[in-house]
C-alpha positions as CSV (number, residue, x, y, z in Angstrom):
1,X,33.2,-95.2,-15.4
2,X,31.5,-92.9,-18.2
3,X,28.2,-93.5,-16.3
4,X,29.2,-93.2,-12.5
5,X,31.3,-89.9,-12.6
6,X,30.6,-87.8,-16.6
7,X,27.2,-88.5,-16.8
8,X,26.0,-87.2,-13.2
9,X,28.2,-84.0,-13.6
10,X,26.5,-83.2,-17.2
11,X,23.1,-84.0,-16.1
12,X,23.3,-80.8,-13.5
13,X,24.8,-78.7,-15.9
14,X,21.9,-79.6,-17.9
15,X,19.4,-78.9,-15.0
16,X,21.3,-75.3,-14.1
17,X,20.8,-74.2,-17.6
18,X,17.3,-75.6,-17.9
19,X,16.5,-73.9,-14.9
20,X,17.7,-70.0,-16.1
21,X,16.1,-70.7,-19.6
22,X,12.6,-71.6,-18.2
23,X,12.6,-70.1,-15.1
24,X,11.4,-73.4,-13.0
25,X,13.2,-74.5,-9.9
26,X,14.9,-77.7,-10.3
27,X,13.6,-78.7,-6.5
28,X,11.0,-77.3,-5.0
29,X,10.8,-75.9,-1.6
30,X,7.7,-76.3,0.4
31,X,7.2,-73.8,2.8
32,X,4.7,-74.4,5.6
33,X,3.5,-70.8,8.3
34,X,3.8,-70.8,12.1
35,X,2.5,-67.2,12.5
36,X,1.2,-67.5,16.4
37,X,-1.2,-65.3,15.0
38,X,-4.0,-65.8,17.2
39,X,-7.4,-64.7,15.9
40,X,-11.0,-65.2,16.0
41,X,-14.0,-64.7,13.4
42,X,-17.5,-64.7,13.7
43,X,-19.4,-65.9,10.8
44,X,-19.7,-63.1,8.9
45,X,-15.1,-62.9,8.8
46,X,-14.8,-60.2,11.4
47,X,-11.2,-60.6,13.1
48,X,-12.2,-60.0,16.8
49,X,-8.9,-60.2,17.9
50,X,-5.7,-60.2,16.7
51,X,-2.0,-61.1,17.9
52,X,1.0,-59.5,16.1
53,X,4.3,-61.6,15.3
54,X,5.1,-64.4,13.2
55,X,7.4,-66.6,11.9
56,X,8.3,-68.6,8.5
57,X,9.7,-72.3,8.6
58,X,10.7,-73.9,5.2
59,X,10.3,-78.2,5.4
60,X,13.3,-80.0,3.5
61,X,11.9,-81.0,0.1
62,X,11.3,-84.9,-0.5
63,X,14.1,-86.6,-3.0
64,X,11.9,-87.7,-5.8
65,X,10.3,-84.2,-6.5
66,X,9.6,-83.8,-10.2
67,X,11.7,-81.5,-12.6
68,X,8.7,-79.8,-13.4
69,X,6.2,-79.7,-10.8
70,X,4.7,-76.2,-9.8
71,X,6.0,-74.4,-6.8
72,X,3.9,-74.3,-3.9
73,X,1.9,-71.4,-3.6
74,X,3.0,-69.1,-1.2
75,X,2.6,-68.9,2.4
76,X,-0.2,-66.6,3.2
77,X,0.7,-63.3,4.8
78,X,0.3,-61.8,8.6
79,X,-2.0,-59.1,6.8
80,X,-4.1,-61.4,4.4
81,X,-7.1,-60.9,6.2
82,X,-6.4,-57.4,7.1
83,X,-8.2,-55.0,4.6
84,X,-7.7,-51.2,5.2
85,X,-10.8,-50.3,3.7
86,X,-14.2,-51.6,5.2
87,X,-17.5,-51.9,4.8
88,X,-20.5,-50.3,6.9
89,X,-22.3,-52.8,9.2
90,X,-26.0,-53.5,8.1
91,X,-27.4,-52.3,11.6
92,X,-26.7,-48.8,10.8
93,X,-30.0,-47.1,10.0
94,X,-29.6,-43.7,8.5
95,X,-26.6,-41.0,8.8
96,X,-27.7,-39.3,12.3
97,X,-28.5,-35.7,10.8
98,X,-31.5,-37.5,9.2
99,X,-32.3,-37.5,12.9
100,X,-32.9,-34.0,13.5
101,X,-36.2,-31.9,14.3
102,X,-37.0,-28.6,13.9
103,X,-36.2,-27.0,17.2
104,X,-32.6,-28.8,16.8
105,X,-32.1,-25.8,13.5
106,X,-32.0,-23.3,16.2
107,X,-28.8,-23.6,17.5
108,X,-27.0,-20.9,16.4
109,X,-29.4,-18.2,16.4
110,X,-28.1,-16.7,19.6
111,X,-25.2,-14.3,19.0
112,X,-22.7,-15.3,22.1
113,X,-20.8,-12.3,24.1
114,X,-18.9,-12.5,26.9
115,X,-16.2,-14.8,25.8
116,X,-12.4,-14.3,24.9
117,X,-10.6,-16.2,22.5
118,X,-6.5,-17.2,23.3
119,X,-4.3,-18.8,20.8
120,X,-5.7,-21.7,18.3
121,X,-5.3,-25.0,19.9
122,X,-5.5,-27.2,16.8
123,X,-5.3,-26.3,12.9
124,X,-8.1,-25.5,10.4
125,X,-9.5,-29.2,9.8
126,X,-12.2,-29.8,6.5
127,X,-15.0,-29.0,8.3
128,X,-13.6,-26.5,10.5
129,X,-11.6,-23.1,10.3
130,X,-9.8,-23.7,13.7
131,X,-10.1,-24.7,17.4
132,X,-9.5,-22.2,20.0
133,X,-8.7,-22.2,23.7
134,X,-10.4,-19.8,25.8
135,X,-8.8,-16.8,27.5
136,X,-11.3,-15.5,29.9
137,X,-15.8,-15.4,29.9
138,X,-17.6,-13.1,32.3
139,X,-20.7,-13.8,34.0
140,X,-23.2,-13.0,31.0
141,X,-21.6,-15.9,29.1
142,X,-21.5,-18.3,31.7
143,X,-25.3,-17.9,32.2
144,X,-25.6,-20.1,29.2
145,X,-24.0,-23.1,30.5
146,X,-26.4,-26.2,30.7
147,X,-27.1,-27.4,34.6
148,X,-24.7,-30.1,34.0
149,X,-21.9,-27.9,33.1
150,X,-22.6,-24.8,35.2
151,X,-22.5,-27.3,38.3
152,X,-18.8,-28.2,37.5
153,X,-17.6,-24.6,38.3
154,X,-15.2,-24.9,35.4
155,X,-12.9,-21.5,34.0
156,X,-11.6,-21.2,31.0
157,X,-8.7,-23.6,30.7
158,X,-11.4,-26.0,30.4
159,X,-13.1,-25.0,27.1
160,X,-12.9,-24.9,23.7
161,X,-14.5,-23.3,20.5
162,X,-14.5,-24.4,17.3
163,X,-15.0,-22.0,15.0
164,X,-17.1,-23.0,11.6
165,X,-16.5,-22.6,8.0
166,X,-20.4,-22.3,7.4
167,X,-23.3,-24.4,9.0
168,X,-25.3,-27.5,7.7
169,X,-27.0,-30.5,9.1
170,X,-23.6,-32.3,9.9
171,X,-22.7,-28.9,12.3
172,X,-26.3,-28.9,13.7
173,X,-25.7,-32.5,14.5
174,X,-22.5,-32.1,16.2
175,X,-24.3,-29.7,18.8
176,X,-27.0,-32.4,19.6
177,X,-24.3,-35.4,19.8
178,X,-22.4,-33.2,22.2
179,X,-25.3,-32.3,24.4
180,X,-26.5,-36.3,24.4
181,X,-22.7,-37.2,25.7
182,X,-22.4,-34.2,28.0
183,X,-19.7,-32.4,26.5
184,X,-21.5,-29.2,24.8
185,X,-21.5,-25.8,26.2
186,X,-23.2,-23.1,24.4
187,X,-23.1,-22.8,20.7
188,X,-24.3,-19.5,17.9
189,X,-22.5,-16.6,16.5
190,X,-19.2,-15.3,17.7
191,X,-17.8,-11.8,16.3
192,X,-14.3,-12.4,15.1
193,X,-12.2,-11.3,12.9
194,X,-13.1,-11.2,9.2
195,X,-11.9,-13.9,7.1
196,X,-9.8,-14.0,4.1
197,X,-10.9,-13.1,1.2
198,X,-10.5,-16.6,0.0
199,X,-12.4,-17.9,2.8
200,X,-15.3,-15.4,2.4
201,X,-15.0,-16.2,-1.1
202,X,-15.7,-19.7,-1.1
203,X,-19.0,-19.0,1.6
204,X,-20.4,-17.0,-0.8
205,X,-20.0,-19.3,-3.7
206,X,-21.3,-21.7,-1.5
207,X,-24.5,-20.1,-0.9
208,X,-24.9,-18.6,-4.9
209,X,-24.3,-22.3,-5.3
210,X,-27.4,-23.4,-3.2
211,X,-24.2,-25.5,-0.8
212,X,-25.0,-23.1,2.3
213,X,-28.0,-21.9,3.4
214,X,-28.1,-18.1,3.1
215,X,-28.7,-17.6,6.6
216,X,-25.8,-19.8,7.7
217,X,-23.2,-17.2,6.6
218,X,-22.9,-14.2,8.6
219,X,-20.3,-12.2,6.4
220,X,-20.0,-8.5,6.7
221,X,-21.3,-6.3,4.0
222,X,-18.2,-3.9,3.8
223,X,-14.9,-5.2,3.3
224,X,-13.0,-2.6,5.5
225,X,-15.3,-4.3,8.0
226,X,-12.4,-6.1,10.3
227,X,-14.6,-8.1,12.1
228,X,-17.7,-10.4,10.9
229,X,-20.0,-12.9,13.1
230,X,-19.3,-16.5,12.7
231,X,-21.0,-19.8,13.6
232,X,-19.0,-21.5,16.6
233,X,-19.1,-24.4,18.8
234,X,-18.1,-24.0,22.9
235,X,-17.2,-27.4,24.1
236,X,-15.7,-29.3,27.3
237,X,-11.9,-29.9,26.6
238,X,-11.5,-33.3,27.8
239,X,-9.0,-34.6,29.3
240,X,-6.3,-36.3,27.8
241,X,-4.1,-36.2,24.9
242,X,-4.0,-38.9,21.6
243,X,-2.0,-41.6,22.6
244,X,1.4,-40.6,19.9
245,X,1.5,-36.9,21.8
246,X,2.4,-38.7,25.1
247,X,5.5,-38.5,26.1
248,X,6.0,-42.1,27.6
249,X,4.5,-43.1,23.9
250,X,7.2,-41.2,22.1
251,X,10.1,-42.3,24.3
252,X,9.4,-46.1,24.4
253,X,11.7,-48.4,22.5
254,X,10.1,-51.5,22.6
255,X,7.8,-51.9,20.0
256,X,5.7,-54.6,22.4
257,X,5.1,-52.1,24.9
258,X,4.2,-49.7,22.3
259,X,1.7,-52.2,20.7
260,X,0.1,-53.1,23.8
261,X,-0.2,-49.2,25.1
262,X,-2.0,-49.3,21.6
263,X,-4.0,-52.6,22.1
264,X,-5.2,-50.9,25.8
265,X,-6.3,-47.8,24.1
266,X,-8.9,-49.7,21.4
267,X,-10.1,-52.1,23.9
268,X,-11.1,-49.2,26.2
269,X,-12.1,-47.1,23.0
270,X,-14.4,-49.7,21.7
271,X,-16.2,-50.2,25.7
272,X,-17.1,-47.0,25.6
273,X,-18.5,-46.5,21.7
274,X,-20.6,-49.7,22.6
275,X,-21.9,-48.4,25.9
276,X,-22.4,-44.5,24.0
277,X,-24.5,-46.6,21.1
278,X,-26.7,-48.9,23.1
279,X,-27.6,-46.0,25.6
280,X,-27.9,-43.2,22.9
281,X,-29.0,-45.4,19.5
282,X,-26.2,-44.0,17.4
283,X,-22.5,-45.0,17.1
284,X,-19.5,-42.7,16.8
285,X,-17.3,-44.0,13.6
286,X,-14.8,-41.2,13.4
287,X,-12.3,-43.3,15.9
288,X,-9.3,-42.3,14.6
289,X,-6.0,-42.4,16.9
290,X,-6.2,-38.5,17.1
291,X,-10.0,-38.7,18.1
292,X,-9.1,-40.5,21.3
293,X,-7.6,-39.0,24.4
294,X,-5.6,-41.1,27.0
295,X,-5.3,-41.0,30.1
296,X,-2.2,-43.2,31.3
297,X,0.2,-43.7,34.1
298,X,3.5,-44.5,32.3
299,X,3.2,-47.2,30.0
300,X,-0.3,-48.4,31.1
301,X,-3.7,-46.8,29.6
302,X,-6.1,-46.3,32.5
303,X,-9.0,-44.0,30.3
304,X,-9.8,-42.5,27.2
305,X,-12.0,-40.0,26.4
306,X,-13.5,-39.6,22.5
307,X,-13.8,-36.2,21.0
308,X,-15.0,-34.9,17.9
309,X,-18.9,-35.9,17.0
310,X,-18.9,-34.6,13.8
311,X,-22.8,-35.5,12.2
312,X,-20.6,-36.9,9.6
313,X,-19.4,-39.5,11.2
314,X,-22.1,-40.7,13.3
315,X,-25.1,-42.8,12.1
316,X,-27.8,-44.1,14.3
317,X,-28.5,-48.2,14.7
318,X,-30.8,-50.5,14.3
319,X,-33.1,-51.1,18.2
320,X,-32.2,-54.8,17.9
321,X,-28.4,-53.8,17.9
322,X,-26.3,-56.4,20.0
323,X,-23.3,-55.7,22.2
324,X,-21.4,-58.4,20.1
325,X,-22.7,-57.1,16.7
326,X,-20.6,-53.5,18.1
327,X,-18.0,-55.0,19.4
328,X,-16.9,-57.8,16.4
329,X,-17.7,-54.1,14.3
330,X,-15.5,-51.8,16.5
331,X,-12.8,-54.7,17.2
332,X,-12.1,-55.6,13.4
333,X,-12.7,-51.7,12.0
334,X,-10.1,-49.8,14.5
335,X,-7.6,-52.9,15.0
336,X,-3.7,-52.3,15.7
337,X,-2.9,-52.5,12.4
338,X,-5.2,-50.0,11.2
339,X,-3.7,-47.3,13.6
340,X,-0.3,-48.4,12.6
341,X,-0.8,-48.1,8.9
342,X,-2.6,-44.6,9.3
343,X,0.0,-43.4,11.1
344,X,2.7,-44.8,8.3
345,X,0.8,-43.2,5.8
346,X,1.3,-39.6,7.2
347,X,4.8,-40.3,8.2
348,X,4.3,-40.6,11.9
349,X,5.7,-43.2,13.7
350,X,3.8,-45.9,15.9
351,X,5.3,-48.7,16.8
């Protein structure tokens, strides 16, 4: 009787308290993943595409599993193969400034007139002190327009300046990326308002520093002076907004639609970066959400435009480039989840 009924219930008090002194669980659980996570690599471990979701099931554990045997190690997650930092792809050449020629420097020699700033349309960014709609431009100025442009007939709603904190190669090659893809205007020296002292204080240092070449600062040599010529870019305003500022984004509750409104945008992003960098020999890598407009009708995503060609962000490409080597590249680097967790990280919500 001792053996059938007092001997069973110590044992399991024995393996309780075994189990809190050593930590070890007395059975162990095998869990097995069923993610539906569809995805593809090429042989280099590019995700190409990627499915969101996923679910855990947990097997029953065999009878005869050892006291002591290790766990199972555990299931692998959704984001295991999802890095948020990446390397560059070996077909880039050389950053594209390293491009430039000498006649390309001679971009903002001209001093522009003729043009009227309105209110700032975005905020001072790091390479930037400011973006600026445009209130009005007479004739004079519009006799700078490139054929392309001056054909459109455009007014003033359709442009915008950015204003520079100083010049270097990276500015100089923003003006010839913008002229390649059509979007430039005119580009030189703007007389507006002096800047803070702050401001001026750091172009100055820059320059004593040997950071800014001396003739890339225009600053005025009296500081009652109120205004002082500045280095500005005059660019097409696409059409568009990022895809988080629309308002059928922002009001959509499910978080499928929102993904695949998402999904639309990068697959549409990513045609036309690969189109741009097989027609042009360099690739635009600054595609962050805010970098590309949409254009959509409701929930669907019919265009997108790309914006900002910083020099810093572009690199030219190798001539033996394919479409699949820019696509595997642009597919894995600007996936879902890379937008999602930018987005997280500065507290604006995605999906």
């Amino acid at each position: 009787m001792f053996y059938r009924t007092t001997l069973p219930y110590l044992l399991a008090l024995w393996n309780i308290g075994f189990t809190n002194l050593v930590g070890a669980a007395p059975l162990a659980v095998r869990a097995s993943m069923a993610t539906g996570l569809q995805s593809s690599e090429d042989p280099q471990g590019r995700i190409l595409t990627n499915n969101e979701g996923g679910q855990v099931r947990l097997s029953a554990p065999p009878l005869m599993t050892p006291l002591l045997s290790p766990p199972p190690p555990s299931p692998p997650s959704s984001n295991a193969s999802r890095p948020l930092s990446f390397m560059l792809p070996k077909w880039l050449t050389e950053p594209y400034p390293h491009s430039l020629k000498a006649g390309d420097m001679e971009v903002f020699n001209t001093v522009l007139q003729g043009i009227t700033l309105a209110k700032k349309h975005s905020a001072m960014g790091n390479n930037n002190a400011g973006v600026y709609s445009v209130a009005s431009f007479d004739p004079s100025f519009a006799q700078l327009f490139p054929p392309s442009i001056a054909a459109q007939n455009i007014d003033p709603s359709r442009l915008l300046v950015k204003v520079l904190k100083h010049i270097d190669d990276n500015m100089v090659a923003e003006v010839k990326a913008l002229k390649t893809v059509s979007q430039f205007v005119a580009s030189g020296l703007l007389k507006l308002p002096t800047a803070r002292s702050n401001e001026l204080g750091k172009m100055k240092r820059g320059i004593k520093d040997g950071k800014v070449r001396r003739d890339a600062v225009n600053y005025s040599s009296s500081d009652d002076d109120p205004f002082e010529l500045k280095p500005v870019i005059v660019m097409l305003k696409m059409p568009g907004k990022p895809l988080t500022h629309t308002p059928e984004f922002i009001s959509e509750k499910n978080l499928e639609t929102k993904r695949q409104m998402m999904s639309d945008t990068l697959t549409m992003m990513c045609d036309r970066v690969g189109k741009l960098a097989l027609e042009h020999r360099f690739v635009h890598r600054d595609n962050i959400i805010g970098n590309i407009l949409v254009i959509n009708e409701g929930s669907k995503v019919v265009d997108v435009n790309i914006i900002d060609w910083g020099g810093k962000y572009l690199s030219s490409i190798k001539d033996d480039v394919t479409w699949d080597d820019l696509m595997g590249w642009c597919h894995n680097r600007w996936a879902v989840y890379v937008w999602e967790a930018s987005l997280s990280r500065f507290g604006v919500p995605s999906a």
